[in-house]
C-alpha positions in Angstrom: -28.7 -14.1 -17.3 -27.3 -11.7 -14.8 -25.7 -8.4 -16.4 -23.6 -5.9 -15.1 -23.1 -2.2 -15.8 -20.8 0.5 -14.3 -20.7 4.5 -13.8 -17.8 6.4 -12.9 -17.4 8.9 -10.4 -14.4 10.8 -10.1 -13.1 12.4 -7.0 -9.8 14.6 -6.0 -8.7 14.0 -2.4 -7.1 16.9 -0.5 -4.5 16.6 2.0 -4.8 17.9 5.2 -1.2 19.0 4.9 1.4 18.8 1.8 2.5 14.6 1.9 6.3 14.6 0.6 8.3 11.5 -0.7 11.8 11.4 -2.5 9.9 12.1 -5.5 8.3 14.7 -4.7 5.0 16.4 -2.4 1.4 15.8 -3.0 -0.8 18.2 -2.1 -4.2 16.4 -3.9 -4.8 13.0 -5.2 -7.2 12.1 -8.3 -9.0 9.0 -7.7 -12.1 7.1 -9.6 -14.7 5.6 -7.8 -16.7 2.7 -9.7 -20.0 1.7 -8.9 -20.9 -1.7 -10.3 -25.0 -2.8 -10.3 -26.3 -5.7 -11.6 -29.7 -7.1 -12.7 -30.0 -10.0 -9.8 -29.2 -7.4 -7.3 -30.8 -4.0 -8.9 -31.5 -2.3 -5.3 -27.5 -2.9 -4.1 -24.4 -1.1 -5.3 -20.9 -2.5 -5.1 -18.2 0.9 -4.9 -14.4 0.0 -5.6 -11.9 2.9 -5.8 -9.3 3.4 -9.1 -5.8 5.1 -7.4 -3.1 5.0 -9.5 -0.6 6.9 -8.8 1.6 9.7 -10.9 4.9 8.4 -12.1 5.3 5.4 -10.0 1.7 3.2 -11.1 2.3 1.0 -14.5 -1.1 1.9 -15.1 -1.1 5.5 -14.6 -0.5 6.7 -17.9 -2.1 10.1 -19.6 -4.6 7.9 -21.1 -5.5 6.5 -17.9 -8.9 7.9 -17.7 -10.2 6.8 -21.7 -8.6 3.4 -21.0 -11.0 3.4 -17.9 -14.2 4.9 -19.2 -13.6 2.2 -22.6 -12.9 -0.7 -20.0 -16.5 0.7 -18.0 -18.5 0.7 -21.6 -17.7 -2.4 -22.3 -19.3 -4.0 -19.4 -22.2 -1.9 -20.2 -22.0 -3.1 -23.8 -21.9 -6.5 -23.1 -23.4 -7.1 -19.4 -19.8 -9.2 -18.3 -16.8 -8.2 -16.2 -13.7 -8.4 -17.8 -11.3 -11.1 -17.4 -8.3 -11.0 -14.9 -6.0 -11.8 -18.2 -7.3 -8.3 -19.9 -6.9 -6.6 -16.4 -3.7 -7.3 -15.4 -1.5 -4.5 -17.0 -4.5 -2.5 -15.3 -3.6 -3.0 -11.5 -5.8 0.1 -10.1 -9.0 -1.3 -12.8 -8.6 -4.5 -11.5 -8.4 -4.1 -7.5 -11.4 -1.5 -8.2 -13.4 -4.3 -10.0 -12.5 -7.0 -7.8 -13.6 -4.6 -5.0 -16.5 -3.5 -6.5 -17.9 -6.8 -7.2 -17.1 -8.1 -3.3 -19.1 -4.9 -2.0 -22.0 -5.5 -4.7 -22.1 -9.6 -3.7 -21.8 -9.4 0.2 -24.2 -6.3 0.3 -22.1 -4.8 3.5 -18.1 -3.1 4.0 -17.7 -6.1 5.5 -16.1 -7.8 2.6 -15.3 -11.0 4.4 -16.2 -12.4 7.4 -13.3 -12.2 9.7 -12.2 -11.5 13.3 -11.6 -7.8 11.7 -15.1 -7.7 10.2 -17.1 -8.7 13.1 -14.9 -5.8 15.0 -13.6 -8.7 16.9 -9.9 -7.2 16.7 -8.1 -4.6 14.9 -4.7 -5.1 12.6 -1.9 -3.9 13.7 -0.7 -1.4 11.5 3.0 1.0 12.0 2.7 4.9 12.2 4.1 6.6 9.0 6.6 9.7 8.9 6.7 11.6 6.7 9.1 13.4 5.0 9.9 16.8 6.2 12.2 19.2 7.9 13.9 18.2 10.7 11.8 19.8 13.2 8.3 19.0 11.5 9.7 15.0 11.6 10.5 14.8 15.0 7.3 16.4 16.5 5.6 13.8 14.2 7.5 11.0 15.2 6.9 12.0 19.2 3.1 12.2 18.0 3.5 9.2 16.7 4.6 7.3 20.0 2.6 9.2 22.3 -0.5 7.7 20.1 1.1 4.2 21.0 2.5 3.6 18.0 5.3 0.6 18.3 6.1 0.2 14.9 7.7 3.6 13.3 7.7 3.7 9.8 10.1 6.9 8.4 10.6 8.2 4.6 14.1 8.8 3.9 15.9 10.3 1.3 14.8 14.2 1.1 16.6 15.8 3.7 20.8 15.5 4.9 21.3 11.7 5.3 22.9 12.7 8.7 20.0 14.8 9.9 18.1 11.1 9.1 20.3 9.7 11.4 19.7 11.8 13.8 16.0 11.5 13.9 16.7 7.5 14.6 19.3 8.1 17.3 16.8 10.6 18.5 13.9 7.4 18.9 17.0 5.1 19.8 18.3 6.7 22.7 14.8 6.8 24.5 13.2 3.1 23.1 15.1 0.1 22.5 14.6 -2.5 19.4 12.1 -4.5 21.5 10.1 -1.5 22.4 10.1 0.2 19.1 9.8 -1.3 15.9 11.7 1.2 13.2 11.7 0.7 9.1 12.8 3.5 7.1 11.6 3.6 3.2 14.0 5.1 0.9 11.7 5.4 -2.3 14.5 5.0 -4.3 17.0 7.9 -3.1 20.3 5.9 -2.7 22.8 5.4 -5.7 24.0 2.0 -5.9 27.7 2.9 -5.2 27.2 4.7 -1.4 24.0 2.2 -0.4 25.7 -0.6 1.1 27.7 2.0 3.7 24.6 3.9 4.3 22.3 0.4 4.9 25.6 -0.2 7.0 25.0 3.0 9.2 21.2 2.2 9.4 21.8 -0.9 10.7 23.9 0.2 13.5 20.2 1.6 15.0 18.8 -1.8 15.1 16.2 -1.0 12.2 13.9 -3.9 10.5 14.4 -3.1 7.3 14.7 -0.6 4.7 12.4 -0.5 1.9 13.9 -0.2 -2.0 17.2 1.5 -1.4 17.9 1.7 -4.8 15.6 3.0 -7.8 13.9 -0.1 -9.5 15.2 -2.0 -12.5 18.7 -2.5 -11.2 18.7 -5.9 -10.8 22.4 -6.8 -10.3 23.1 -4.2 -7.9 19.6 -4.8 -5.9 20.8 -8.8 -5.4 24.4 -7.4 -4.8 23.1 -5.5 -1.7 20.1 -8.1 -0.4 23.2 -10.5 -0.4 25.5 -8.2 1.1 23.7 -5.8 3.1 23.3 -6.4 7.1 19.6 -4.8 7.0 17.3 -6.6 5.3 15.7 -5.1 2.1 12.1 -4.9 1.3 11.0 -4.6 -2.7 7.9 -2.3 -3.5 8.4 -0.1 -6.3 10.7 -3.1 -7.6 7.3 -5.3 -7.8 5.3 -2.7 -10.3 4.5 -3.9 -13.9 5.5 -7.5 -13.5 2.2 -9.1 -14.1 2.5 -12.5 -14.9 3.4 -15.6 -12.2 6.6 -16.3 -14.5 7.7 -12.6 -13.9 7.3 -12.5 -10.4 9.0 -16.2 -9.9 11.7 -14.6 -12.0 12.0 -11.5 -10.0 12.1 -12.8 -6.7 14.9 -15.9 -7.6 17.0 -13.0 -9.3 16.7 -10.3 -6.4 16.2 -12.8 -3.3 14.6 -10.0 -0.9 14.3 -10.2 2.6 10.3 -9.0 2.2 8.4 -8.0 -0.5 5.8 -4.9 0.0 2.1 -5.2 -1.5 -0.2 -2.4 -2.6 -2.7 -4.3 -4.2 -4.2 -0.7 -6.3 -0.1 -1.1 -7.3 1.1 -5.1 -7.7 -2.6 -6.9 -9.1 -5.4 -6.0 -7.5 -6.2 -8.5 -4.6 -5.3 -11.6 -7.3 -2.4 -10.3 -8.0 -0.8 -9.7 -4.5 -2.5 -13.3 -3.5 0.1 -14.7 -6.4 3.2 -12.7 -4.9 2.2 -14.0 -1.7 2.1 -17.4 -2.7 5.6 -16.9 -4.2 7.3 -15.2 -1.7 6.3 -17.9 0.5 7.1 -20.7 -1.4 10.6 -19.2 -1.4 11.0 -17.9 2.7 10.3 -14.3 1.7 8.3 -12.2 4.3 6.0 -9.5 3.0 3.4 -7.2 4.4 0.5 -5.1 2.9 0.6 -1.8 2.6 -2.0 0.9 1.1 -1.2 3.3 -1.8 -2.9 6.7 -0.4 -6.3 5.1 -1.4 -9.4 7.1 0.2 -11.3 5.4 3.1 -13.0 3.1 0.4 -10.1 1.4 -0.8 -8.3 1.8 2.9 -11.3 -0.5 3.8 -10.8 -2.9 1.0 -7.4 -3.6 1.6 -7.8 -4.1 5.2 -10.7 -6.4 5.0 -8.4 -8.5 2.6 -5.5 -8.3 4.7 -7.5 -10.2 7.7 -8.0 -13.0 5.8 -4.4 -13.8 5.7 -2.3 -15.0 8.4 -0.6 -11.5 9.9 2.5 -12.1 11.5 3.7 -7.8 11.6 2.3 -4.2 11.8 0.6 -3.6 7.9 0.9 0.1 6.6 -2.8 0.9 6.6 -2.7 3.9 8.2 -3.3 6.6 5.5 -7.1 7.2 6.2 -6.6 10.3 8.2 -4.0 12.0 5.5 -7.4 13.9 3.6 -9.7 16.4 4.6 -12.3 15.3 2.9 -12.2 11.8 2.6 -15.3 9.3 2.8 -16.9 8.4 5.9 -16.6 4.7 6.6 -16.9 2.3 9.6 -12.7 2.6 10.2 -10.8 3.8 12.8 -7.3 3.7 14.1 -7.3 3.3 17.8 -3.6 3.6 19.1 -1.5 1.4 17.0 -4.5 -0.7 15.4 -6.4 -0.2 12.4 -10.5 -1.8 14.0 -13.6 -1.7 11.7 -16.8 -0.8 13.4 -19.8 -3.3 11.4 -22.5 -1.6 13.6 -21.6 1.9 11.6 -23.4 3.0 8.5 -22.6 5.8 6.2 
């Protein structure tokens, strides 16, 4: 009978420069790596990455890292892998499992064999602002399209709404809609009584969509403004801690998004997102994947489970180069394109 058992590594990810959102700047970032052997493969090691993140993960509570290590000596205990059920208020256990066990069974970063994984073709992927002064954002957005960026994805909500503006007009004035792509992520920042002007004034710039105007929970005003609003409205934050396929069905017929936004460490694990997929399309919502400042080993993860689905847009995978001392692995962004590299080793 195969057996499995677990160690944990931790690891703190530094930024190469401070990372700020409308709730606030990261400077580090504590992850977990799990490495998962078992007794038919004792010579391989499968590695999947634990990233919750503070104040915004369901999962990342002060007890996050006894819940983990009693999760880890469990397996150990017993020799089995937990079941999805147990997992799922555990979104960042679960992805790192499910990622884990992928690695350990395929032997390779090549999680599944795709175009992607055989370094056939890249996924396209937008190039993320973010937030800053005025000056720092516009000499990253510049950066941005002289790296041939044509998706442009900008955080919102820190600085003078008009200065925001004026960073879009800015891109506007010298790239049309067909040549530039531009969504704008409010995390939050706008109350429910001034949003529907301010998506008003964003739309005027030809944007694709904002993502979660509003703070989460706020049900009634969130389908007051994807019904009303002339920018359509992606959910992300909205999505965290609804765990079961009745929730999400719920969720979605209430709210009736334009897109929905998956970070699998976030919204399930790979499962998990699959299942919101699988809703959202049953009911014509669009979605895209994004990652959820993971290192380089969950970056990879999420991409290699990306190409198996049917990509229609740019995905936001393109946080791999935010850390100074992230992990070395067979990923690169070549202009606007995320590529893997299956002849690389680390």
């Amino acid at each position: 009978m195969n057996r499995y058992s677990i160690a944990i590594r931790p690891y703190r990810l530094i930024f190469h420069q401070p990372a700020g959102t409308s709730r606030g700047v990261y400077t580090t970032r504590d992850v977990y790596y799990l490495y998962l052997s078992s007794t038919s493969r004792p010579e391989d090691v499968g590695i999947g990455e634990c990233a919750p993140l503070p104040d915004l993960s369901c999962d990342a509570t002060p007890d996050y890292l006894e819940i983990l290590r009693r999760i880890c000596l469990d397996v150990n205990r017993k020799g089995t892998l937990p079941s999805d059920e147990l997992l799922r208020p555990y979104p960042s256990i679960r992805f790192a499992l499910e990622t884990a066990q992928r690695h350990l069974e395929r032997g390779s970063w090549a999680l599944w064999d795709t175009d992607f994984s055989r370094g056939e073709s890249g996924i396209p992927i937008n190039g993320l602002i973010w937030m800053g002064d005025r000056t720092t954002m516009l000499k990253r957005i510049e950066e941005k399209i002289r790296q041939g960026f044509r998706c442009i994805k900008m955080k919102i909500g820190a600085i003078d709404f008009d200065e925001e503006l004026s960073l879009l007009r800015h891109i506007r004035r010298h790239f049309s809609a067909k040549e530039i792509e531009l969504r704008v992520d409010a995390n939050g920042a706008f109350s429910p009584e001034l949003a529907l002007d301010l998506l008003s004034r964003l739309h005027e710039l030809e944007l694709h969509s904002i993502e979660q105007p509003i703070g989460s929970g706020q049900w009634e005003e969130m389908a007051r403004l994807t019904s009303l609003s002339p920018l359509p409205i992606a959910l992300d934050e909205e999505l965290i801690g609804h765990h079961t396929a009745e929730d999400k069905i719920h969720l979605l017929e209430q709210i009736a998004p334009q897109y929905i936004i998956l970070k699998p460490s976030l919204h399930g694990g790979l499962s998990g997102s699959d299942e919101w997929i699988n809703i959202a399309q049953q009911r014509g919502i669009g979605w895209w994947i994004t990652s959820a400042l993971e290192s380089n080993i969950g970056l990879n993860a999420i991409a290699q489970w990306s190409a198996c689905h049917q990509i229609s847009m740019p995905q936001g995978l393109g946080t791999g180069m935010l850390y100074r001392n992230n992990i070395q692995m067979p990923i690169s962004i070549v202009g606007d394109r995320l590529w893997y590299t299956p002849d690389l080793c680390i």
